[in-house]
LOTORLUM-81605 format. One line per field, with one value per residue: residue number from 1; x, y, z of N, C-alpha, C in turn; residue in one letter. Coordinates in steps of 0.2 Angstrom, whole numbers, plus 5000, padded with zeros to 4 digits. Example, Ala and Ser with C-alpha at 12.3 -4.5 7.8 and 13.67 -1.06 7.14 Angstrom:
2
num = 1  2 .
n.c1 = 5066  5064 .
n.c2 = 4972  4989 .
n.c3 = 5039  5035 .
ca.c1 = 5062  5068 .
ca.c2 = 4978  4995 .
ca.c3 = 5039  5036 .
c.c1 = 5066  5064 .
c.c2 = 4984  5000 .
c.c3 = 5039  5039 .
residu = A  S .
//
This chain:
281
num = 1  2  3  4  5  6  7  8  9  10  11  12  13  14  15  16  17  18  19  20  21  22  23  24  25  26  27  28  29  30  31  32  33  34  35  36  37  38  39  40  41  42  43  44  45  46  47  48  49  50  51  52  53  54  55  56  57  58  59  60  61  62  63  64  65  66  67  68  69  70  71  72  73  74  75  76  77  78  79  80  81  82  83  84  85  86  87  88  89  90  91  92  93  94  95  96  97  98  99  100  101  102  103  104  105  106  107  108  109  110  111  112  113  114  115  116  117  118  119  120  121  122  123  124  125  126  127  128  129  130  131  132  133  134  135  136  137  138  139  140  141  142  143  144  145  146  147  148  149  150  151  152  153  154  155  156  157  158  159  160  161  162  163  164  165  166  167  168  169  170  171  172  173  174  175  176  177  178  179  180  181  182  183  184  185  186  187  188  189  190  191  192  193  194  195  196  197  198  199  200  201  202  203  204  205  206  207  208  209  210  211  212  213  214  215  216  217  218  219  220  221  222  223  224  225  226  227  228  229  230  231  232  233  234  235  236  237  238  239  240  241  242  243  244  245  246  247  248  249  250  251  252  253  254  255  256  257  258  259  260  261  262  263  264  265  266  267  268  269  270  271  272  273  274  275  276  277  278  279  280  281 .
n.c1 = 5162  5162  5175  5169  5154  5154  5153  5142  5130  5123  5111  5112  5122  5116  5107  5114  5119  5108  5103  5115  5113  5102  5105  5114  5105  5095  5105  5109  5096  5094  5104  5101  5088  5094  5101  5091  5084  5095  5096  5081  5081  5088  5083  5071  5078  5082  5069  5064  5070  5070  5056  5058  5064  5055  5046  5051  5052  5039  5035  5042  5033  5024  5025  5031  5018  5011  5017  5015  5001  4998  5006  4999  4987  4990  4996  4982  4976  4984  4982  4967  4968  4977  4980  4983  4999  5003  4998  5005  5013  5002  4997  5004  5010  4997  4992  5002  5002  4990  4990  5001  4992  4982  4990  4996  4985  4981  4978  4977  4990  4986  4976  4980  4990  4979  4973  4984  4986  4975  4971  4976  4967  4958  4953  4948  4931  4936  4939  4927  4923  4920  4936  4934  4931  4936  4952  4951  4955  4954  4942  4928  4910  4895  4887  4897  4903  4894  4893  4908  4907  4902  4911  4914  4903  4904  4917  4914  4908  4913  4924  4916  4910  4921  4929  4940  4951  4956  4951  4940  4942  4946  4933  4925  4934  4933  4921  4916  4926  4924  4915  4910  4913  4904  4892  4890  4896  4898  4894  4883  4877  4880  4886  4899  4902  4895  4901  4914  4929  4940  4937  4937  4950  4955  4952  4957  4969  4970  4965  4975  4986  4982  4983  4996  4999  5005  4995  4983  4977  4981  4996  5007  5002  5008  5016  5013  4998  4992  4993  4985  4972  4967  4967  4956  4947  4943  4929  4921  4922  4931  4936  4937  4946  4955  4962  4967  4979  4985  4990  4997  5007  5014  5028  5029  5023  5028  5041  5039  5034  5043  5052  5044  5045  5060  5063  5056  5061  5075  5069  5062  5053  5042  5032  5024  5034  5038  5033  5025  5035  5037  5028  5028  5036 .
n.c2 = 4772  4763  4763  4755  4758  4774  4771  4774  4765  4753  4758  4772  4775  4772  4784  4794  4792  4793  4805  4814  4809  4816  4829  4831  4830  4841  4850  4849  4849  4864  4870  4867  4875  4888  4888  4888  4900  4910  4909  4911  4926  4930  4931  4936  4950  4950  4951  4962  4972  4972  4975  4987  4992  4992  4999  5012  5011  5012  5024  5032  5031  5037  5048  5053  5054  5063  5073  5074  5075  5089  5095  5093  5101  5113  5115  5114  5126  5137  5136  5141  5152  5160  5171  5181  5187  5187  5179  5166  5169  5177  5166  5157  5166  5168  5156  5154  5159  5157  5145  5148  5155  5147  5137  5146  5148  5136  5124  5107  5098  5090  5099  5111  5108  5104  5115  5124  5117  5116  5129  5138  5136  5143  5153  5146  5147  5159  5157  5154  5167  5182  5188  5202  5205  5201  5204  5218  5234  5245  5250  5239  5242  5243  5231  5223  5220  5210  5202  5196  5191  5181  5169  5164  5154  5147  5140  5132  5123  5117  5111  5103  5087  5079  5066  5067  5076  5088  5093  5095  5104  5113  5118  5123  5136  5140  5145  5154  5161  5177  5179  5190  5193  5202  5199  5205  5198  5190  5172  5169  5178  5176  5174  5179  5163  5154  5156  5145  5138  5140  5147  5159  5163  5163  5174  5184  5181  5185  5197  5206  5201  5204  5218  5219  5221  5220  5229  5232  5241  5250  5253  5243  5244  5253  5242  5246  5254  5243  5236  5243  5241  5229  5229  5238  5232  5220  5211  5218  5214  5204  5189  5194  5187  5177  5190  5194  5187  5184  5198  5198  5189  5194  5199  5184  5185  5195  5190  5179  5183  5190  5179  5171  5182  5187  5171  5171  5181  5173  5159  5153  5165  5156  5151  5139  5127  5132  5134  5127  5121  5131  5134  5124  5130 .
n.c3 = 5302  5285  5273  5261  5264  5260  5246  5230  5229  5216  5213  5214  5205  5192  5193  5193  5181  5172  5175  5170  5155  5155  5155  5145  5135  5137  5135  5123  5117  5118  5114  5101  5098  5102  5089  5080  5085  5082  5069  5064  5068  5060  5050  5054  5053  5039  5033  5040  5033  5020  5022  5023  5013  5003  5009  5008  4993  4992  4998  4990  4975  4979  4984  4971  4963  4970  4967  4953  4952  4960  4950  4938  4944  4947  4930  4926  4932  4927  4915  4915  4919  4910  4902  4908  4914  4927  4933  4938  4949  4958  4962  4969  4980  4987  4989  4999  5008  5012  5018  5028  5038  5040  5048  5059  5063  5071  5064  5062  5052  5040  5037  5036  5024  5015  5012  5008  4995  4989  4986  4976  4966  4968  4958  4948  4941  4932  4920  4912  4911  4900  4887  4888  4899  4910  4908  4908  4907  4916  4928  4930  4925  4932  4927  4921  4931  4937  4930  4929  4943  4943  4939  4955  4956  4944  4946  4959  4952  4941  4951  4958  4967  4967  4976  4980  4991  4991  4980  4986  4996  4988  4980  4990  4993  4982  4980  4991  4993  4991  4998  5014  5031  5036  5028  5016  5005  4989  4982  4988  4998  5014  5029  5044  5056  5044  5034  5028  5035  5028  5017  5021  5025  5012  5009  5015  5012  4998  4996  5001  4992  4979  4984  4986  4972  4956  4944  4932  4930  4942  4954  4965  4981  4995  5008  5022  5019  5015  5023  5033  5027  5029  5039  5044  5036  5045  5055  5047  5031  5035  5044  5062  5070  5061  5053  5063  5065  5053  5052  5063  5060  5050  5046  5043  5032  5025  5018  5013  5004  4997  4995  4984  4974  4972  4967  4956  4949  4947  4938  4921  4912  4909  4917  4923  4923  4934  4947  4953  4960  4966  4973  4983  4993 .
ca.c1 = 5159  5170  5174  5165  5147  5154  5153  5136  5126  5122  5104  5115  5125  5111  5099  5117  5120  5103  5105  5119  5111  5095  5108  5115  5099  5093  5110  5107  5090  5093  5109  5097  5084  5099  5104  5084  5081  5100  5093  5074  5081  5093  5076  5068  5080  5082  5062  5064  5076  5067  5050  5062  5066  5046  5041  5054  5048  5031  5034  5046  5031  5017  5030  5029  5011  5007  5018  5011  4994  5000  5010  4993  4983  4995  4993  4975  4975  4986  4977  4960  4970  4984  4981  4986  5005  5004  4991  5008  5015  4999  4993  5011  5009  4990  4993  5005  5000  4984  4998  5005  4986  4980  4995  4998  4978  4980  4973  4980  4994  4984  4973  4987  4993  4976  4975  4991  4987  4969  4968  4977  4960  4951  4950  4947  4931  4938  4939  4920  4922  4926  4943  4936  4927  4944  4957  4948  4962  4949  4935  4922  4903  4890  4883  4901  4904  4889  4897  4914  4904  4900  4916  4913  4900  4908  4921  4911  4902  4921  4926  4910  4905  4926  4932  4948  4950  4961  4947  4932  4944  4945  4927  4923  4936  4930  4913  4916  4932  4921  4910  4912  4912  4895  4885  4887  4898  4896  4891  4875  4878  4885  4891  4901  4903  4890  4907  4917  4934  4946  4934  4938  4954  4956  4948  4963  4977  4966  4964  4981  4991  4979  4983  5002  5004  5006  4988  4986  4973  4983  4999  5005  4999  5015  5017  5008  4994  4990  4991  4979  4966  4966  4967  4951  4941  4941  4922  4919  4924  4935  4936  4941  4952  4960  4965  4973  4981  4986  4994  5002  5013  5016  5033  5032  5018  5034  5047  5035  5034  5049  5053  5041  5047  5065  5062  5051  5069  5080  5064  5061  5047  5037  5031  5019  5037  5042  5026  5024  5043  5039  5021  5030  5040 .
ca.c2 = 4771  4759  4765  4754  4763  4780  4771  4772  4759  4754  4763  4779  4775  4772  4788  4800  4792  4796  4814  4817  4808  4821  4835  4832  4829  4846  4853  4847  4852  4871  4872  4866  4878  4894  4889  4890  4906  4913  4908  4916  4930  4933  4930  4943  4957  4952  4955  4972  4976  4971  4980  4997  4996  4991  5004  5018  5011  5016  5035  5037  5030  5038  5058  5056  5052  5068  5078  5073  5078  5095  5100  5095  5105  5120  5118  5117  5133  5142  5135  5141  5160  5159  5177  5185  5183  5186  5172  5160  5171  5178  5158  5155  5169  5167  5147  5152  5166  5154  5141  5151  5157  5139  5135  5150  5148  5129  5119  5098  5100  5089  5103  5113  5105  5105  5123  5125  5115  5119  5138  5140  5133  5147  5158  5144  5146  5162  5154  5156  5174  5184  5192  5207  5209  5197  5210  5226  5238  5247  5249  5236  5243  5237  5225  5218  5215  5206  5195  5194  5188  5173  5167  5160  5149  5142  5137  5128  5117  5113  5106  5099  5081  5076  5060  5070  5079  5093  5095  5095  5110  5118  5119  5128  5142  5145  5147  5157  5168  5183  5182  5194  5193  5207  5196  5210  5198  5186  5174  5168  5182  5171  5182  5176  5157  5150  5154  5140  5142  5138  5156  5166  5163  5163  5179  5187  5181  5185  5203  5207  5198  5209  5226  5223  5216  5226  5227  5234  5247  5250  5251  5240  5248  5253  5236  5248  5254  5237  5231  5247  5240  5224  5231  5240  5226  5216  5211  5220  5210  5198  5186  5197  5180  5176  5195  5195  5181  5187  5204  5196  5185  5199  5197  5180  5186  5198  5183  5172  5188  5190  5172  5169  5186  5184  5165  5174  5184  5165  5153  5158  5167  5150  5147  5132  5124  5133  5137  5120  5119  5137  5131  5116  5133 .
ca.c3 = 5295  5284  5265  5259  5264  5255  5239  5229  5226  5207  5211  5214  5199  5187  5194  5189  5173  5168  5176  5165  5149  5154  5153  5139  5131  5138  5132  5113  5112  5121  5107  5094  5100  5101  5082  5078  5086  5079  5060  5064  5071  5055  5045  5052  5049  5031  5032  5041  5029  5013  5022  5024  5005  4999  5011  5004  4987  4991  4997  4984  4973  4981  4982  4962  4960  4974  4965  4946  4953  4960  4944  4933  4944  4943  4926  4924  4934  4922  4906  4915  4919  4905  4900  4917  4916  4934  4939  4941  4956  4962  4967  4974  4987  4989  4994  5004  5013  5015  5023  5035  5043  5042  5054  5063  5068  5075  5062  5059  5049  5034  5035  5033  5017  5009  5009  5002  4987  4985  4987  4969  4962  4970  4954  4942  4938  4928  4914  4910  4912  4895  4891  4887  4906  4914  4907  4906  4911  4919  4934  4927  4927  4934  4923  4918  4939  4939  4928  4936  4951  4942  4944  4960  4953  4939  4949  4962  4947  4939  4957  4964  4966  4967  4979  4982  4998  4990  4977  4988  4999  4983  4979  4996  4992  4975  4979  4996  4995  4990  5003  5018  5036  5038  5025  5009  4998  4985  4977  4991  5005  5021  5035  5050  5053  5040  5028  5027  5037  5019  5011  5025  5026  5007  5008  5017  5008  4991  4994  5001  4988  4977  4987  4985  4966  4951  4941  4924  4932  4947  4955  4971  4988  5000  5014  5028  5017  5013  5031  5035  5024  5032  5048  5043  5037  5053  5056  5040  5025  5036  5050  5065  5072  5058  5054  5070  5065  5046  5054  5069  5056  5043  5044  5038  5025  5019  5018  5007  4995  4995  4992  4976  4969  4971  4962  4948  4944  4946  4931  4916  4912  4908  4926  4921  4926  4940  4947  4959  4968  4972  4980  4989  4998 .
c.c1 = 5165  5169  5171  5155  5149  5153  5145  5134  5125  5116  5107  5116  5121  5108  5107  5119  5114  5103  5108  5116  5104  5099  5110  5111  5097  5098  5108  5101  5089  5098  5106  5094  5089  5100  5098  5082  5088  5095  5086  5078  5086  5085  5073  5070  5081  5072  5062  5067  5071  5059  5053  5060  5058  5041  5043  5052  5044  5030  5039  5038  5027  5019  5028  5024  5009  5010  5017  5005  4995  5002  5003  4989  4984  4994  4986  4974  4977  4983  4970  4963  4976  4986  4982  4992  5006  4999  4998  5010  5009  4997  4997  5008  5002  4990  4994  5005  4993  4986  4999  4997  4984  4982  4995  4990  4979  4977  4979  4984  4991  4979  4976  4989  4986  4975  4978  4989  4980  4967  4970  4971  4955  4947  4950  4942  4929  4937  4934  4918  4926  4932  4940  4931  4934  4948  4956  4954  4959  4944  4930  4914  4899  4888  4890  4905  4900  4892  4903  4914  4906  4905  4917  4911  4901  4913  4921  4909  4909  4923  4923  4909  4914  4924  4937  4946  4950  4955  4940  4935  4944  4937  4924  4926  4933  4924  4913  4922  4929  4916  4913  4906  4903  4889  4886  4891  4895  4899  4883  4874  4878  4888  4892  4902  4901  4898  4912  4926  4940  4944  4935  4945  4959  4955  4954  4971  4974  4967  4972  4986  4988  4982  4991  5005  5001  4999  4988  4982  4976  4993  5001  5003  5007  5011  5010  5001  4990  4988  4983  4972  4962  4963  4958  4947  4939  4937  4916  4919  4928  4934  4941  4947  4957  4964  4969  4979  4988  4991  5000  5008  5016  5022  5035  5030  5024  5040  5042  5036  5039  5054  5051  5045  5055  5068  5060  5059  5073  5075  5064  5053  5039  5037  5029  5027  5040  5036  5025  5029  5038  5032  5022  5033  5046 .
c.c2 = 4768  4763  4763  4756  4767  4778  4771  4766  4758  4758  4771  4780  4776  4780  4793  4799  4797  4803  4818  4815  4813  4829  4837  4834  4837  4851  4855  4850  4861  4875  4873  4874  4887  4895  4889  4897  4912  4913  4913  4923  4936  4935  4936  4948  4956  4952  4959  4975  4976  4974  4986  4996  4996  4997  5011  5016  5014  5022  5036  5038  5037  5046  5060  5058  5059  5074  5080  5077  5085  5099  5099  5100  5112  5120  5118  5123  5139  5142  5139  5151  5161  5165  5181  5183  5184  5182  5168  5166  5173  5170  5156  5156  5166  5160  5148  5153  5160  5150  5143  5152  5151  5137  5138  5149  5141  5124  5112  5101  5096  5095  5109  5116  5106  5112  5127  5122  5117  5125  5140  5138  5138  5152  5151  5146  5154  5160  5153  5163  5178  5187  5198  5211  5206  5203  5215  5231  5245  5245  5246  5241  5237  5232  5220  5215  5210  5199  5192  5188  5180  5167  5162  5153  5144  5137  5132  5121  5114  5107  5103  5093  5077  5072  5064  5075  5087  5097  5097  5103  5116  5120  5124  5133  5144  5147  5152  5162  5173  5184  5185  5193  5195  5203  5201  5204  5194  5180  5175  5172  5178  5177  5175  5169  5151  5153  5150  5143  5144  5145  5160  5166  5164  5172  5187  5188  5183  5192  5206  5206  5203  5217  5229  5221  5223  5224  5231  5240  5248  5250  5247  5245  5247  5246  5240  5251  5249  5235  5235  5243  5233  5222  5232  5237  5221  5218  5215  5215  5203  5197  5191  5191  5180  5183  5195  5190  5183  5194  5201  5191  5189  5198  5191  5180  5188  5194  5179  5178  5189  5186  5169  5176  5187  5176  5170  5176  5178  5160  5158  5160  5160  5147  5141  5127  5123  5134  5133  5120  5127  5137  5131  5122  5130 .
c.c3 = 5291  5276  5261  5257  5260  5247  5236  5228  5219  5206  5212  5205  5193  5187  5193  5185  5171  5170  5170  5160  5149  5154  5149  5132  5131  5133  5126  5111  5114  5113  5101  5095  5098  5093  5078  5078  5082  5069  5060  5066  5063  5050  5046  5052  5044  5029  5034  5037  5020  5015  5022  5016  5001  5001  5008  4995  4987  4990  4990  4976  4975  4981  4974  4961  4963  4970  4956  4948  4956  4952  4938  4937  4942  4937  4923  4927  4930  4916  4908  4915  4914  4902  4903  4917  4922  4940  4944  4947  4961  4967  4972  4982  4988  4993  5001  5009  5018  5018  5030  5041  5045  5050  5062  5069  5071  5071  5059  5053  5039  5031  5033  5024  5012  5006  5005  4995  4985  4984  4979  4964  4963  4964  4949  4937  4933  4920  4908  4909  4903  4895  4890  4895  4910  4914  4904  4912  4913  4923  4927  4928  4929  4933  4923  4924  4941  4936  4930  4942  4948  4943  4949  4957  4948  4941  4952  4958  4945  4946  4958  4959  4967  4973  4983  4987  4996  4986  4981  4995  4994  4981  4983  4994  4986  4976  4985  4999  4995  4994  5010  5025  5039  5033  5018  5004  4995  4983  4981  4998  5012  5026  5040  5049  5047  5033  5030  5029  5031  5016  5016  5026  5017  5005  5009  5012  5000  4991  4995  4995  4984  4977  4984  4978  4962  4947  4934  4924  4938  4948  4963  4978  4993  5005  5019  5027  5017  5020  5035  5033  5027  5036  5047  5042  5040  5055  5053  5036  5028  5040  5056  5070  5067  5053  5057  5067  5059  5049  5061  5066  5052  5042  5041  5032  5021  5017  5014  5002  4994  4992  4984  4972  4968  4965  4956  4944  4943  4939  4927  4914  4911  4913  4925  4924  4932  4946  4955  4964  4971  4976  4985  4994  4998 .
residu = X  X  X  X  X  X  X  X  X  X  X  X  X  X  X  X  X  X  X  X  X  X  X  X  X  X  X  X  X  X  X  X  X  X  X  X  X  X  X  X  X  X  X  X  X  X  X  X  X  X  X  X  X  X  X  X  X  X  X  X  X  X  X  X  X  X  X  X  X  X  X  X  X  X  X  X  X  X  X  X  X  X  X  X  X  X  X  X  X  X  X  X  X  X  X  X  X  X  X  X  X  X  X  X  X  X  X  X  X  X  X  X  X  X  X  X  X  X  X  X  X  X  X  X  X  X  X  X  X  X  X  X  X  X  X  X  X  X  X  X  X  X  X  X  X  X  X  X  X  X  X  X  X  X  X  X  X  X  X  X  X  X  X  X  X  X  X  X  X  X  X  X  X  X  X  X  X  X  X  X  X  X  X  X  X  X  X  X  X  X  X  X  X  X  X  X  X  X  X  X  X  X  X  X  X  X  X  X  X  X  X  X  X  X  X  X  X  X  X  X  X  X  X  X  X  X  X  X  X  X  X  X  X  X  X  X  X  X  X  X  X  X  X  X  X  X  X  X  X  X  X  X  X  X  X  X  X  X  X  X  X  X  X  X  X  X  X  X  X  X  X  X  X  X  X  X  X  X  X  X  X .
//
C-alpha cells in the first residue's frame, strides 16, 4: 500500500470539515442553551424567594386578622359577663380544659382549635338574664332558675345564622352545655348522642371549673371532691367516654389551673387585655 492511498480524499476532507463545523455549531447552541437555563434557573429562585416573602406576608397578615377576631370575641364575652370579675379566668380554663378533651379524645386538630376559641361564648347569652337573678349571692328559687335557664337560648339566637365556623361551634355550646347525658337537662332535654359532641364536652369542663372556683355563694371544692363529682356523673349528667377521658388527664386539667391562676397574679386586674395570650396557652 503506497502513502499516497492513506491520505483522504477531498470527499473525506469535506465530510470532516462539516463534522467539525456541525460540532462547533452543536457546541454554540448547547453553551447558548447552558447560559439560558443558568439565567431561568436564577429567575426562578428570585421567584421562590419573593413567593417565601408574599407567603410570610400573608401569615403574618392573616395571624393579625385571627388574632383581632379572637381578642374582639373575648371582649364581647366580657362586655356580655362584665359583672362577674371572675368570668375572665373562668373562660380561660373552661376553653382550655375544653382543648385538652377535644385532643386527648382524637378529634382533627381544627376541631381542636375551634373548641378552644368558641367555648368562651358558651355563657354569652347571659347577658339577657337580670343582675339581680345573675349575681344572687344565693341558691336561686324556682321561678328565678327558670329564668337562668333561659340563658341557653339567648345565646343560641346571638350566634345563630353565622358563616364563621368558630361561631357556628359556638352556637352548639351555648345552647347544649346544660343538657345532660340521661336526658333531664336543659334547654330542649337531649340525652346521649342527640347532644352535640362541642355541649358535652363543654359540659365537663363547665361544671368542673365551676366545682373548683371561688363563688360568692360557695367555697372551691378540694381537687379530689371535685374529681368525685365528675366521677359520679358518668352516664348521668355526662358523656361516660369523654369523662374517662377528662379524669384520665387531670393532671394536665391541674397544669392549665394552675397556668391561668398563676398569670391572673403576673396582668393586671383589667383582663379584657390579658384574657386572649392566656387563651392562646
Amino acid at each position: 500500500m503506497t502513502t499516497k492511498n492513506l491520505q483522504p480524499d477531498d470527499h473525506d476532507a469535506s465530510q470532516l470539515k462539516k463534522y467539525a463545523q456541525d460540532f462547533i455549531q452543536v457546541y454554540k447552541s448547547e453553551k447558548k442553551k447552558s447560559k439560558e437555563l443558568r439565567s431561568i434557573k436564577q429567575q426562578v429562585f428570585k421567584y421562590a424567594d419573593d413567593l417565601n416573602k408574599t407567603i410570610e406576608e400573608l401569615e403574618n397578615v392573616h395571624r393579625e386578622l385571627r388574632e383581632a377576631y379572637l381578642d374582639t370575641v373575648y371582649r364581647l364575652v366580657l362586655a356580655a359577663e362584665y359583672k362577674d370579675e371572675d368570668t375572665g379566668d373562668h373562660i380561660v380554663r373552661m376553653s382550655r380544659y375544653c382543648a385538652l378533651v377535644a385532643e386527648k379524645h382524637g378529634l382533627p386538630a381544627m376541631d381542636v382549635q375551634n373548641i378552644l376559641y368558641a367555648s368562651p361564648m358558651h355563657d354569652v347569652g347571659k347577658i339577657g338574664i337580670p343582675d339581680s337573678i345573675l349575681l344572687k349571692p344565693a341558691k336561686l328559687t324556682e321561678e328565678e332558675f327558670e329564668t337562668m335557664k333561659g340563658h341557653t337560648m339567648i345565646g343560641a339566637k346571638i350566634l345563630a345564622n353565622s358563616n364563621a365556623k368558630i361561631l357556628q361551634v359556638a352556637q352548639q355550646i351555648a345552647i347544649s352545655h346544660h343538657e345532660q347525658w340521661n336526658g333531664t337537662g336543659y334547654p330542649q332535654g337531649l340525652s346521649r348522642d342527640t347532644i352535640p359532641l362541642v355541649g358535652r364536652i363543654a359540659s365537663i369542663a363547665d361544671v368542673f371549673d365551676a366545682l373548683t372556683s371561688r363563688r360568692p355563694y360557695k367555697d372551691p371544692y378540694p381537687l379530689e371532691m371535685a374529681c368525685d363529682i365528675i366521677r359520679d356523673g358518668s352516664e348521668k349528667q355526662f358523656d361516660p367516654d369523654l369523662t374517662a377521658v377528662f379524669l384520665d388527664n387531670i393532671g394536665e386539667v391541674i397544669a392549665i389551673k394552675g397556668d391561668v391562676d398563676r398569670a391572673e397574679n403576673i396582668y393586671l386586674t383589667d383582663a379584657d387585655h390579658s384574657g386572649k395570650d392566656r387563651l392562646l396557652g
